[in-house]
KEPA-90828 format. One record per residue (C-alpha): residue number from 1; residue in three letters; x negated, y, z. Coordinates in Angstrom, 3 decimals. Each point is the difference from the previous one (the first is absolute). Example, Ala and Ser with C-alpha at 12.3 -4.5 7.8 and 13.67 -1.06 7.14 Angstrom:
2
<site zado="1" setor="ALA" xx="-12.300" yy="-4.500" zz="7.800"/>
<site zado="2" setor="SER" xx="-1.370" yy="3.440" zz="-0.660"/>
//
This chain:
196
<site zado="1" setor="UNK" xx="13.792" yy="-72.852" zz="209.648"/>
<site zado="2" setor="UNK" xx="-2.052" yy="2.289" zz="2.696"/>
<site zado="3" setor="UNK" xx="0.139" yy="2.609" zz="-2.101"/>
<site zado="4" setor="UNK" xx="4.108" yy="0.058" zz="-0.119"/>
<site zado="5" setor="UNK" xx="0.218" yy="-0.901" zz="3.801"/>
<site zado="6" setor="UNK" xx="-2.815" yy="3.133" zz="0.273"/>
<site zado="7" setor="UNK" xx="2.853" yy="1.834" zz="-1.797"/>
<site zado="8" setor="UNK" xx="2.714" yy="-0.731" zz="1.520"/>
<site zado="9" setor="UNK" xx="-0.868" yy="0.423" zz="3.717"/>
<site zado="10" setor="UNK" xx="-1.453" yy="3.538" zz="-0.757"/>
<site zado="11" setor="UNK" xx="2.819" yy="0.926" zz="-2.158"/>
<site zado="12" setor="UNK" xx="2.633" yy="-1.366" zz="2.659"/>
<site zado="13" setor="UNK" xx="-1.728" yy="1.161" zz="3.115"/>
<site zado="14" setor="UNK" xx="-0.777" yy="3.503" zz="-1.291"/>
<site zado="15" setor="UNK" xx="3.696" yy="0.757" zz="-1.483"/>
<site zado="16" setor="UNK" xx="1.508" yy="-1.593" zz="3.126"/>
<site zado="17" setor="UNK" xx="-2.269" yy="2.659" zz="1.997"/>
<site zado="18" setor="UNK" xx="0.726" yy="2.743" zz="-2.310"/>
<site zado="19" setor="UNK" xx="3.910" yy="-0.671" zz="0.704"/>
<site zado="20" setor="UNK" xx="-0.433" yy="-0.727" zz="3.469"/>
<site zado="21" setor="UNK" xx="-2.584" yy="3.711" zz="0.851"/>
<site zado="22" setor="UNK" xx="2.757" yy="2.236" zz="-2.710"/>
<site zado="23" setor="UNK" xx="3.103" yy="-1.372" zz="2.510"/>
<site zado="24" setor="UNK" xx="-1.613" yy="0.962" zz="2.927"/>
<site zado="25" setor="UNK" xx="-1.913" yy="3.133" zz="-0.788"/>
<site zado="26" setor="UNK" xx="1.605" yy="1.950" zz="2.647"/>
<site zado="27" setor="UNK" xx="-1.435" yy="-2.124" zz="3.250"/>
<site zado="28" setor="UNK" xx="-3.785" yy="-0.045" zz="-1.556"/>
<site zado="29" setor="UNK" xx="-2.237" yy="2.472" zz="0.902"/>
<site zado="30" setor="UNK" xx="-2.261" yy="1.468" zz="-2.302"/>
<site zado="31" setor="UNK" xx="-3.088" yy="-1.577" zz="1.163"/>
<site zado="32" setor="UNK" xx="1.849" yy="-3.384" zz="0.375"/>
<site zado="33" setor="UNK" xx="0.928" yy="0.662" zz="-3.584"/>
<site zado="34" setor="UNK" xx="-3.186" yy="0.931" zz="-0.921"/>
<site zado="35" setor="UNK" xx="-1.771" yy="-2.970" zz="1.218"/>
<site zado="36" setor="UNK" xx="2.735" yy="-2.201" zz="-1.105"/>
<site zado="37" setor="UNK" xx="-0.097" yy="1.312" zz="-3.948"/>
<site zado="38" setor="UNK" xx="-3.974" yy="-0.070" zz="0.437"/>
<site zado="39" setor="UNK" xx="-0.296" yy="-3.377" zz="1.063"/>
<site zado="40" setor="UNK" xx="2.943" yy="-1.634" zz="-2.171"/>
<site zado="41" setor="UNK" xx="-1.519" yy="2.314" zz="-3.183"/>
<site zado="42" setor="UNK" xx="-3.225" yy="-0.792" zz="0.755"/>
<site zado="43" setor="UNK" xx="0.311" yy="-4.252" zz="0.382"/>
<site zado="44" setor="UNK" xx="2.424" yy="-0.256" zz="-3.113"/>
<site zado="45" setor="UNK" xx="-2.381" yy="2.095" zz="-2.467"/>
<site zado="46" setor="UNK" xx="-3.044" yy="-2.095" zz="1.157"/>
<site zado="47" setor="UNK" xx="2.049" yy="-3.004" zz="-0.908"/>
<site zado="48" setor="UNK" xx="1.609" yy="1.500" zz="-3.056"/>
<site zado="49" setor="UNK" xx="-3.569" yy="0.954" zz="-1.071"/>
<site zado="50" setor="UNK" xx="-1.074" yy="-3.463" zz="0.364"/>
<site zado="51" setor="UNK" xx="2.700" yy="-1.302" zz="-1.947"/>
<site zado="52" setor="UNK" xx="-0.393" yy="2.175" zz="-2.752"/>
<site zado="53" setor="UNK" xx="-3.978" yy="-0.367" zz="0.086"/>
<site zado="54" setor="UNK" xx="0.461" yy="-3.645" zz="-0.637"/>
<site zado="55" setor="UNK" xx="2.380" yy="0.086" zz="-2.401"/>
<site zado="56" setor="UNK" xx="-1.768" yy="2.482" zz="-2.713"/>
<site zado="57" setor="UNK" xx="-3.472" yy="-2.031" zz="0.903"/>
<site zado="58" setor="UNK" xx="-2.404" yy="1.900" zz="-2.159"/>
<site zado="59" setor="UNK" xx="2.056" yy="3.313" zz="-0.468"/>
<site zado="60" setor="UNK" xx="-0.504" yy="2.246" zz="3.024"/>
<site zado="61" setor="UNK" xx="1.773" yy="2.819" zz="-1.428"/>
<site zado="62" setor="UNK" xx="3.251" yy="-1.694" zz="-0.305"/>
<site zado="63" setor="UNK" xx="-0.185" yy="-1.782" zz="3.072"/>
<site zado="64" setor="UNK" xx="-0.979" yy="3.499" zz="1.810"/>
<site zado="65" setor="UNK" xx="3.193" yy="1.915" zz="-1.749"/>
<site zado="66" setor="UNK" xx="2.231" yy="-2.543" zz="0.576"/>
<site zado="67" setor="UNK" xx="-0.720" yy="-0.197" zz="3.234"/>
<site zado="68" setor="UNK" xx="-0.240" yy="3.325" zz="0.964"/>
<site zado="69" setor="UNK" xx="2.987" yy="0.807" zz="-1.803"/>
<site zado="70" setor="UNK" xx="1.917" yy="-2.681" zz="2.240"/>
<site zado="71" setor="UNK" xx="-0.987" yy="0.853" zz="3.243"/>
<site zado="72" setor="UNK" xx="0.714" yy="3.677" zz="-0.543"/>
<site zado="73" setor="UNK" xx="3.457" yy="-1.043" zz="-0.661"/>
<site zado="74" setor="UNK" xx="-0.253" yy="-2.436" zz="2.954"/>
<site zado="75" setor="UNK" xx="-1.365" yy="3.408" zz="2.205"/>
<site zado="76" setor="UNK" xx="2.334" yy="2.726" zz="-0.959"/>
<site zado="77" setor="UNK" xx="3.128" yy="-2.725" zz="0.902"/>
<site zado="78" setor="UNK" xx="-1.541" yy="-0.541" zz="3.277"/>
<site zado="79" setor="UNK" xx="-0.341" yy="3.566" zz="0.860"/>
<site zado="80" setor="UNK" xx="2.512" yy="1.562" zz="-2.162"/>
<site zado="81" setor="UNK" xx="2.599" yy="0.295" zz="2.998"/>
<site zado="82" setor="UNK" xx="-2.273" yy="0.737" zz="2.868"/>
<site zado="83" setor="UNK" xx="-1.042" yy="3.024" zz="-2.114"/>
<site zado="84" setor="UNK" xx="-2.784" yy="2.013" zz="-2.219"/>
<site zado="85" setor="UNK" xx="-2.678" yy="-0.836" zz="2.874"/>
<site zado="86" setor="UNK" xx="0.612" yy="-3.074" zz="0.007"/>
<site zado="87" setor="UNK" xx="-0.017" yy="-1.044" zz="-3.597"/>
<site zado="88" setor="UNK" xx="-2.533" yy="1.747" zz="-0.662"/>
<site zado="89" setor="UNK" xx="-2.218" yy="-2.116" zz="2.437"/>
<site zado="90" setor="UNK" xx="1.653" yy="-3.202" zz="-1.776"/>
<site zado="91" setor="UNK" xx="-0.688" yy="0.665" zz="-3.397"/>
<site zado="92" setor="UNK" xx="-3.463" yy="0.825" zz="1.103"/>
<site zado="93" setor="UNK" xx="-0.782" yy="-3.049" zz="1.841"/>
<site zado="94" setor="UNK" xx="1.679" yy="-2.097" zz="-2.339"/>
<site zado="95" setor="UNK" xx="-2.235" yy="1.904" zz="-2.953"/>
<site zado="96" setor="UNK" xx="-3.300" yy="-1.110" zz="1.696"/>
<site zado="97" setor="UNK" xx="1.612" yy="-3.245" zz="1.010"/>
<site zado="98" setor="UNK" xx="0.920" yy="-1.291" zz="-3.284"/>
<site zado="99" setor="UNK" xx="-3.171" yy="1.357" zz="-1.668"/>
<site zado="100" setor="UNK" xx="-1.982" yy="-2.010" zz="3.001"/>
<site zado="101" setor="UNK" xx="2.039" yy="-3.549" zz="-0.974"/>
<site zado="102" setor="UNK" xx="-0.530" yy="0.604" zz="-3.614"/>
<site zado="103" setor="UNK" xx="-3.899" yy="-0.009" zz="0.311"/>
<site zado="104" setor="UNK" xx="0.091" yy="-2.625" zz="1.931"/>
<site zado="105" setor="UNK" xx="2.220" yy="-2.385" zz="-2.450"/>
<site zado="106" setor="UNK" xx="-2.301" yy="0.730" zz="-2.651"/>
<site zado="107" setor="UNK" xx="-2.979" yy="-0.817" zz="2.050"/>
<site zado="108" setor="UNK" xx="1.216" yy="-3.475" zz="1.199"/>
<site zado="109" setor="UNK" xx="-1.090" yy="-2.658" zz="-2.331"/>
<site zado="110" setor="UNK" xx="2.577" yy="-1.933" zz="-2.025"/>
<site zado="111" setor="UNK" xx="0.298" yy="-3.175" zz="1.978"/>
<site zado="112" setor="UNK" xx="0.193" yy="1.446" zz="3.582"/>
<site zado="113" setor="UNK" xx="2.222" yy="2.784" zz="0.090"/>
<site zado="114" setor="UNK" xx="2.769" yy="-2.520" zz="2.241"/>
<site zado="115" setor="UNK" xx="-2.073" yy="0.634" zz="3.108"/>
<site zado="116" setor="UNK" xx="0.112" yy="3.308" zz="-0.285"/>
<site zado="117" setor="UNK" xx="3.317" yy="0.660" zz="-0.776"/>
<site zado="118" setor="UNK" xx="1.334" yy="-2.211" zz="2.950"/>
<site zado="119" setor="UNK" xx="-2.318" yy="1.552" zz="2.389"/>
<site zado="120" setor="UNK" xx="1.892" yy="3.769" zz="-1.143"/>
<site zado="121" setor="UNK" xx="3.567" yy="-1.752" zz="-0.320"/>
<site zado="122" setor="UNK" xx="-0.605" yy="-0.877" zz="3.709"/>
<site zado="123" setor="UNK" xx="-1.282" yy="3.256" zz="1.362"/>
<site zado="124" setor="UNK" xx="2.943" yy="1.636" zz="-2.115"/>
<site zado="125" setor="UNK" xx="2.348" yy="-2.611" zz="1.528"/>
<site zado="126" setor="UNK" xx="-1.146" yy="0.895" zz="3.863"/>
<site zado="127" setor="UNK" xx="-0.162" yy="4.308" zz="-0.597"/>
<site zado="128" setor="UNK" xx="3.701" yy="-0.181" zz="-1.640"/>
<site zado="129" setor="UNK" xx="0.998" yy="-2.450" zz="2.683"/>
<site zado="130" setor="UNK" xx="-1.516" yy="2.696" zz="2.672"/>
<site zado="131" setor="UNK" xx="2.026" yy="2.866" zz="-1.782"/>
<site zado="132" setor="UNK" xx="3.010" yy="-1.816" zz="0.141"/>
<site zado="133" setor="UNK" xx="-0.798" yy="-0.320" zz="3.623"/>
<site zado="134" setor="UNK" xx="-1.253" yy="3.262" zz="1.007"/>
<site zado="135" setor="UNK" xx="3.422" yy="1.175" zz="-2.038"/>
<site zado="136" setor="UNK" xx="2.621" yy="-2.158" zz="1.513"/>
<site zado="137" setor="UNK" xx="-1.547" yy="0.376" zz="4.150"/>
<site zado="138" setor="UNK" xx="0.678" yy="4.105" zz="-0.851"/>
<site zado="139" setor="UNK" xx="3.894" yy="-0.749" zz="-1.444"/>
<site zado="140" setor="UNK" xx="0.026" yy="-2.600" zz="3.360"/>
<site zado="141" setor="UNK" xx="-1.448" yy="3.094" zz="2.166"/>
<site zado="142" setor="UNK" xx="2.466" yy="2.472" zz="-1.340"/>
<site zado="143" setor="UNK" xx="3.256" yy="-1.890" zz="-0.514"/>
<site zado="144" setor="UNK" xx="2.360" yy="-0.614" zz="2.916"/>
<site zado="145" setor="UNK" xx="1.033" yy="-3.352" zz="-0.700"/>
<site zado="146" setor="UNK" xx="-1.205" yy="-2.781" zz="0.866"/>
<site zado="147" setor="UNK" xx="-1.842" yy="-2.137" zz="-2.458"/>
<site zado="148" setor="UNK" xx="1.839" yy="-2.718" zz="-2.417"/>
<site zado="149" setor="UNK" xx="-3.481" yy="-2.098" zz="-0.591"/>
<site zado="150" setor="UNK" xx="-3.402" yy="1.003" zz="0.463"/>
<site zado="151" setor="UNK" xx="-1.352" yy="1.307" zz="-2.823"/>
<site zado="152" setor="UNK" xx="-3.671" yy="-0.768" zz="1.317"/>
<site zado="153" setor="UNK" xx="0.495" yy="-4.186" zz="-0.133"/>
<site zado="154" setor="UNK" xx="1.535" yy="0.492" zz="-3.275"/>
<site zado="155" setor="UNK" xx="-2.830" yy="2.084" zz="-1.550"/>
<site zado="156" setor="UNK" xx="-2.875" yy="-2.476" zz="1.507"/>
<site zado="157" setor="UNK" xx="2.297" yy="-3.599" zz="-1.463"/>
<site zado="158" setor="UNK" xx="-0.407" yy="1.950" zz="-3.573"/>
<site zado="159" setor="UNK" xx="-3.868" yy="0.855" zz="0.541"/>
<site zado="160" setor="UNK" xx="-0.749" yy="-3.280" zz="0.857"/>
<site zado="161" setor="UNK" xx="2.119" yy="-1.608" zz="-2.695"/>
<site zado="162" setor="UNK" xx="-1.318" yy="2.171" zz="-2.879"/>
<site zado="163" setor="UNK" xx="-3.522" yy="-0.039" zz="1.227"/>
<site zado="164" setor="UNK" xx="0.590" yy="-3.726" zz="-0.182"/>
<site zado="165" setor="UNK" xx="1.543" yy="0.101" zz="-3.384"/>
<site zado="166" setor="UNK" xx="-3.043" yy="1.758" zz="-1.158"/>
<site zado="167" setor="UNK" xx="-2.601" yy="-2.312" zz="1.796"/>
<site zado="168" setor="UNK" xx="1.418" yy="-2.880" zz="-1.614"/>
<site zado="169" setor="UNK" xx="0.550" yy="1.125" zz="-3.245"/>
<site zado="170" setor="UNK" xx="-3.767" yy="1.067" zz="-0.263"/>
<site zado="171" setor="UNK" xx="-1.585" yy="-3.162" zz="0.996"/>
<site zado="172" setor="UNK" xx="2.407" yy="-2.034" zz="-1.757"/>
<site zado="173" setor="UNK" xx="-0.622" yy="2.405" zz="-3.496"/>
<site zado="174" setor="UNK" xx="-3.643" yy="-0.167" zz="0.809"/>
<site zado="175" setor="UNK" xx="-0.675" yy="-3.711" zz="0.669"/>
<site zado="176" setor="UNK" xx="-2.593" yy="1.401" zz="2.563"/>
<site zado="177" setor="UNK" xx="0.418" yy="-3.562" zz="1.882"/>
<site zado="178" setor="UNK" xx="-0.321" yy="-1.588" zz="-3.148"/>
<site zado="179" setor="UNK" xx="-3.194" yy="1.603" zz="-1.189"/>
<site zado="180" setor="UNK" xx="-1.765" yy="0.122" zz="3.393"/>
<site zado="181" setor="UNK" xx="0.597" yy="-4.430" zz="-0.227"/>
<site zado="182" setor="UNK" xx="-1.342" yy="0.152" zz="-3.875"/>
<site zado="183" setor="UNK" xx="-2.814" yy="2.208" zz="0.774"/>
<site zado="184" setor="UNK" xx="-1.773" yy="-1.483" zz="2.907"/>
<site zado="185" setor="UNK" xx="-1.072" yy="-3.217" zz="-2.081"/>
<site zado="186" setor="UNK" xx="-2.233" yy="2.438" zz="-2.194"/>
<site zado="187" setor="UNK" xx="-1.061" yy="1.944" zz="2.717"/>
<site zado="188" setor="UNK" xx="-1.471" yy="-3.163" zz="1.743"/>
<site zado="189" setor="UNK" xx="-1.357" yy="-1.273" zz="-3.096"/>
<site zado="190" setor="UNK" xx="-2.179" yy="3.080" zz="-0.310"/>
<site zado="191" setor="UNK" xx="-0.836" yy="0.145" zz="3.360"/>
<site zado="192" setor="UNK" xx="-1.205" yy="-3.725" zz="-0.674"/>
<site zado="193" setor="UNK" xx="-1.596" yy="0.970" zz="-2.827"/>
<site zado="194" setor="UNK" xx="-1.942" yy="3.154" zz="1.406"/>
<site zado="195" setor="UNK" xx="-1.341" yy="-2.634" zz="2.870"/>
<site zado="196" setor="UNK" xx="-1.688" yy="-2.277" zz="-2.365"/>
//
């Protein structure tokens, strides 16, 4: 179930970013663009490479070329409108990215991946919350009329909801509370048992 909410919220996020950076290309700088596709590219390969790193346990080579296959797709969208500079510097990123979050899948050990991937669902969820930010205070800045909602509120009630969703679904997948309660009995015992 983590790993389809894992997903979901990079595959929604990063298309809804994608959409939102190729509509306004025109009122980004270069730099901002830069640092926009660099960030976004660099948090959604890390996560892809997780994902795919925990899925082909065992197989590194799959996991890596999947991966890396992925994010260069997710890179060249990202920077395909800002232009060759540009998506050049997201492919990159999103090249070392993904081949970062593939090692690291394959190193976690079977049973305790969940931490791991909530801990990077949540940074993802708070960088792509900050782009969507950083991208809707320069439309506000350069647009004349006044705004309908504030995009800033809205953006920090989905953070905290999906970082929530996430949170939740981890402990409740893992049974953490569940095993902590089973495990202390033994760990007493032994302790009791060491003192004798």
């Amino acid at each position: 179930m983590l790993l389809i909410i894992s997903i979901l919220i990079v595959l929604g996020y990063t298309t809804f970013l994608i959409f939102k950076i190729s509509f306004n290309t025109d009122k980004l700088t270069v730099m901002t663009g830069m640092i926009i596709v660099m960030a976004l590219g660099m948090m959604s390969s890390l996560v892809i490479g997780l994902i795919s790193g925990i899925v082909y346990k065992n197989d590194i080579t799959s996991s890596t070329i999947l991966a890396m296959v992925l994010s260069l797709i997710v890179g060249y969208f990202l920077g395909k409108r800002l232009g060759l500079v540009v998506t050049i510097e997201g492919m990159a990123t999103s090249l070392m990215g993904s081949m970062m979050g593939a090692m690291l899948g394959e190193m976690l050990p079977s049973e305790n991946f969940k931490i791991m991937l909530a801990f990077m669902d949540v940074l993802y969820i708070i960088v792509a919350s900050l782009i969507f930010i950083l991208i809707s205070n320069i439309l506000r800045k350069g647009s004349d009329k006044a705004p309908i909602f504030n995009h800033t509120y809205t953006s920090i009630f989905i953070m905290v909801i999906l970082t929530a969703i996430v949170l939740i679904t981890t402990f409740y997948e893992g049974n953490y509370v569940e095993n902590l309660i089973n495990d202390r009995p033994v760990e007493n015992q032994m302790n009791e048992h060491n003192h004798h």
